[in-house]
C-alpha positions as CSV (number, residue, x, y, z in Angstrom):
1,X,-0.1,-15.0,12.7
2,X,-0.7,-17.9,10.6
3,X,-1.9,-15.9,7.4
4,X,1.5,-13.9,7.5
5,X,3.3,-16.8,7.5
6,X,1.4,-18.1,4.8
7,X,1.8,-14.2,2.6
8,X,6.1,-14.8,3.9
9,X,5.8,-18.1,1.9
10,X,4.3,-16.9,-1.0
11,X,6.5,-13.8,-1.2
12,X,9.8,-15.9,-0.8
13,X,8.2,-18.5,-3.6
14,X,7.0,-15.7,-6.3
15,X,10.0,-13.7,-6.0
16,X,12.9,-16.3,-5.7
17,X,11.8,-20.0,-5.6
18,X,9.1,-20.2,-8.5
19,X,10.5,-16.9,-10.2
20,X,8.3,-16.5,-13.4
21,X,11.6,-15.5,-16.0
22,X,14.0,-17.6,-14.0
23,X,11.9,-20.9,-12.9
24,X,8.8,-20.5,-15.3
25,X,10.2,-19.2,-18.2
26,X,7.4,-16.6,-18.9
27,X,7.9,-13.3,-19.9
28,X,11.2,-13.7,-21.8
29,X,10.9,-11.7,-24.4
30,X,10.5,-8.2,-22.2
31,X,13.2,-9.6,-19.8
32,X,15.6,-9.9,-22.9
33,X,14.1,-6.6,-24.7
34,X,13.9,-4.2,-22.3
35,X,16.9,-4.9,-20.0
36,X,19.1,-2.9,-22.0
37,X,19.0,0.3,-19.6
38,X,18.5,0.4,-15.9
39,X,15.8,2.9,-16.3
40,X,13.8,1.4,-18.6
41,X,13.4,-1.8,-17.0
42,X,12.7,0.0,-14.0
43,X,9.9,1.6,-15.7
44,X,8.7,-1.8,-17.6
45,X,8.9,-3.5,-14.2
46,X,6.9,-1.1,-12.3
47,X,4.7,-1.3,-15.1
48,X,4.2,-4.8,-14.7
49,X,4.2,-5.1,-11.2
50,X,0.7,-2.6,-11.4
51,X,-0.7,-5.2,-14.6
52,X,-0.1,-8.0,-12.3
53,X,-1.6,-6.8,-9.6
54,X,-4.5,-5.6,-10.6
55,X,-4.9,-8.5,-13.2
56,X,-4.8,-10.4,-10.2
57,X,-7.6,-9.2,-8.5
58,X,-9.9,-8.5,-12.0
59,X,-9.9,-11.7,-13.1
60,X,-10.3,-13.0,-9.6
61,X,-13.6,-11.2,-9.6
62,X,-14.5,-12.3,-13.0
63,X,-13.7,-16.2,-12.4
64,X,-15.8,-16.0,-9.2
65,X,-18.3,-14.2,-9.8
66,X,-19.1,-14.5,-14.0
67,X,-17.3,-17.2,-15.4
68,X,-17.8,-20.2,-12.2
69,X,-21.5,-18.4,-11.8
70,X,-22.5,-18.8,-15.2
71,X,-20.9,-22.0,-15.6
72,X,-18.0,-20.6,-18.3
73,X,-15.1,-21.7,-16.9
74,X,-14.1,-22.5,-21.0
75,X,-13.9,-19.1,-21.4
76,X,-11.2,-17.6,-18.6
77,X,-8.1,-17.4,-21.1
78,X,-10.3,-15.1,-23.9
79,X,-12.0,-13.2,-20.7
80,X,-8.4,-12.9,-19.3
81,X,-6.6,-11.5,-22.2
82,X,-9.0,-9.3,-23.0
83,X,-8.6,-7.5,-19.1
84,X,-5.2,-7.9,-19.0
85,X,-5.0,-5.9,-22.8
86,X,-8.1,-2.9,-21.1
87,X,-5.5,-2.4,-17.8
88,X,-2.4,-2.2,-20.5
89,X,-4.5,0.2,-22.7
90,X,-4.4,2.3,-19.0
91,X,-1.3,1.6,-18.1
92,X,0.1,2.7,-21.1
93,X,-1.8,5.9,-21.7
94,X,-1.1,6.7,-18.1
95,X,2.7,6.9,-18.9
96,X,2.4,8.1,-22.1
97,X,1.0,11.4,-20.6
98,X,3.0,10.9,-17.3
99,X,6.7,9.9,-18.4
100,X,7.3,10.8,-22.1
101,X,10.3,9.8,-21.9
102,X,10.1,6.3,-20.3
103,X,7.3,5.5,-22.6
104,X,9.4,6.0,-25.7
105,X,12.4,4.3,-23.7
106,X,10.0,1.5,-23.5
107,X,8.6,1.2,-27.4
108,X,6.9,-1.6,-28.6
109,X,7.5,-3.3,-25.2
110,X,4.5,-1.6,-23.0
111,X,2.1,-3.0,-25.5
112,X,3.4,-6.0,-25.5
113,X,2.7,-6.5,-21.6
114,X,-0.8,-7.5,-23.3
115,X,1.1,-10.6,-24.9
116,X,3.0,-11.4,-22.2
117,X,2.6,-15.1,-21.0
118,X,3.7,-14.2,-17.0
119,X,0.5,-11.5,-16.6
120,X,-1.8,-14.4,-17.5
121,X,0.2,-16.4,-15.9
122,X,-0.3,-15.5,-12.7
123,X,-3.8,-14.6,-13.5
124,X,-4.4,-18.4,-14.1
125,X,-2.4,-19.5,-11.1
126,X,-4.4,-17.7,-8.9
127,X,-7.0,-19.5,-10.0
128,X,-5.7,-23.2,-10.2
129,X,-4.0,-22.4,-6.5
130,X,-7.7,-21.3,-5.6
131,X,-6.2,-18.2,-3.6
132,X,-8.7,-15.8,-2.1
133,X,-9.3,-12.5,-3.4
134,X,-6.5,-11.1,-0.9
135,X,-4.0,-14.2,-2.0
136,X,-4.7,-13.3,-5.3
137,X,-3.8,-9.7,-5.3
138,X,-0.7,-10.7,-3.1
139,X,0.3,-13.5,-5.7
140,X,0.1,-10.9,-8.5
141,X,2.2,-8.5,-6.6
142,X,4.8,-10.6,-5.4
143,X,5.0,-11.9,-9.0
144,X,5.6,-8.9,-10.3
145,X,8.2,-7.8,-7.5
146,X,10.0,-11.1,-8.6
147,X,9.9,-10.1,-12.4
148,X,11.3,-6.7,-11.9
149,X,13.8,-8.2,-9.6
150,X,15.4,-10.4,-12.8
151,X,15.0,-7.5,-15.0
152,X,16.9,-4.8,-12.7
153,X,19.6,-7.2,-12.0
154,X,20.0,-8.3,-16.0
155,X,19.8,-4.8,-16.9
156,X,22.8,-4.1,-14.3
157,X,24.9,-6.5,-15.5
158,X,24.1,-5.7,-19.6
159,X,25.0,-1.8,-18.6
160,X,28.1,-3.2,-17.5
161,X,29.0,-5.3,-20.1
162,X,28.7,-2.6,-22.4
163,X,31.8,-1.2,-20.9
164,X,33.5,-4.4,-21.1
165,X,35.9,-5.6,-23.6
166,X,34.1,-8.2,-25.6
167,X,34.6,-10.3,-28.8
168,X,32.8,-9.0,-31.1
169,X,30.7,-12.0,-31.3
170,X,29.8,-12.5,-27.8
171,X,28.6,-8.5,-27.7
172,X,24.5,-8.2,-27.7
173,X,22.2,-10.8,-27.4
174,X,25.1,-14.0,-27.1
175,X,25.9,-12.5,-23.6
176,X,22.6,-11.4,-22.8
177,X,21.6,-15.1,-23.1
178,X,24.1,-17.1,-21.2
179,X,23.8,-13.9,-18.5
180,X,20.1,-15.5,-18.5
181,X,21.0,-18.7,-17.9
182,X,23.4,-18.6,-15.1
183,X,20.7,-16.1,-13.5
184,X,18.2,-19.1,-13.8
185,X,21.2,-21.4,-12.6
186,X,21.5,-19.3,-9.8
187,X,18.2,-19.0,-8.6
188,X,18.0,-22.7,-8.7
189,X,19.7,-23.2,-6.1
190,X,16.2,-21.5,-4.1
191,X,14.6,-24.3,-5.0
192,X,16.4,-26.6,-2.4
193,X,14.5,-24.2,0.2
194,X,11.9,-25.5,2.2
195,X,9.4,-23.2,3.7
């Protein structure tokens, strides 16, 4: 009973409380790119959720079991990137031959899950937390529920907007920003929960 308390807490932290867009601020750029249509950031956060995931657990395995072993620790960010950029490679062949569509809807973005600071970001929490293997994978998960979370709601309220008589010059990315920053205002107020 105790460990699904503890996996509660974590979800309710990694999705609201210690939200990596809205509370870290990584992973702006795809949260700001690709939150245009409501499918596409569907499809960029399902994408991520499966990168963090499993990011979680491989470089888990590789801090354990390589790096600490070996004594290498100075090397977790270069051996971190470069599994986070092979499980993007996948990810994004996997929709390129799966989803046509969603993986021209999503561009330059999908590649640039590679660069993006919130996968290796929760890969290096993980670590610094010192989660188990399980935790890990969790952590990862949860992460990326939270991140698609922010990018579903944004690209909900952009699709909106779009119908929504404007100035001209608060039309694009001047609404898409302060949109951002009442989100992150709002999910502040998860911060005052204690758990």
């Amino acid at each position: 009973m105790e460990f699904i308390a503890k996996i509660f807490v974590m979800a309710i932290s990694a999705i609201f409380i210690n939200n990596f867009v809205l509370a870290r601020f990584l992973g702006l750029c795809p949260y700001l790119g690709v939150s245009k249509k409501l499918d596409s950031a569907l499809g960029m956060g399902m994408a991520v959720i499966f990168v963090m995931t499993m990011a979680s657990a491989f470089t888990w395995l590789i801090n354990i079991y390589i790096l600490q072993t070996l004594d290498l620790g100075y090397l977790r960010t270069i051996a971190f990137i470069l599994t986070i950029a092979s499980l993007v490679q996948f990810v994004e062949m996997v929709i390129q031959k799966s989803a046509p569509a969603l993986y021209k809807s999503l561009g330059v973005f999908l590649p640039l899950i590679t660069t993006n600071c919130a996968v290796l970001g929760v890969a290096l929490i993980n670590i610094d937390e010192s989660y188990s293997f399980i935790e890990s994978i969790l952590h990862g998960f949860f992460a990326g529920v939270g991140f698609t979370l922010v990018l579903l709601l944004m690209a909900g309220m952009r699709e909106r907007l779009e119908k929504a008589e404007l100035p001209e010059s608060m039309k694009g990315m001047p609404i898409a920003l302060i949109i951002a920053g009442c989100m992150a205002l709002s999910f502040l107020g998860f911060a005052g929960l204690s758990l």
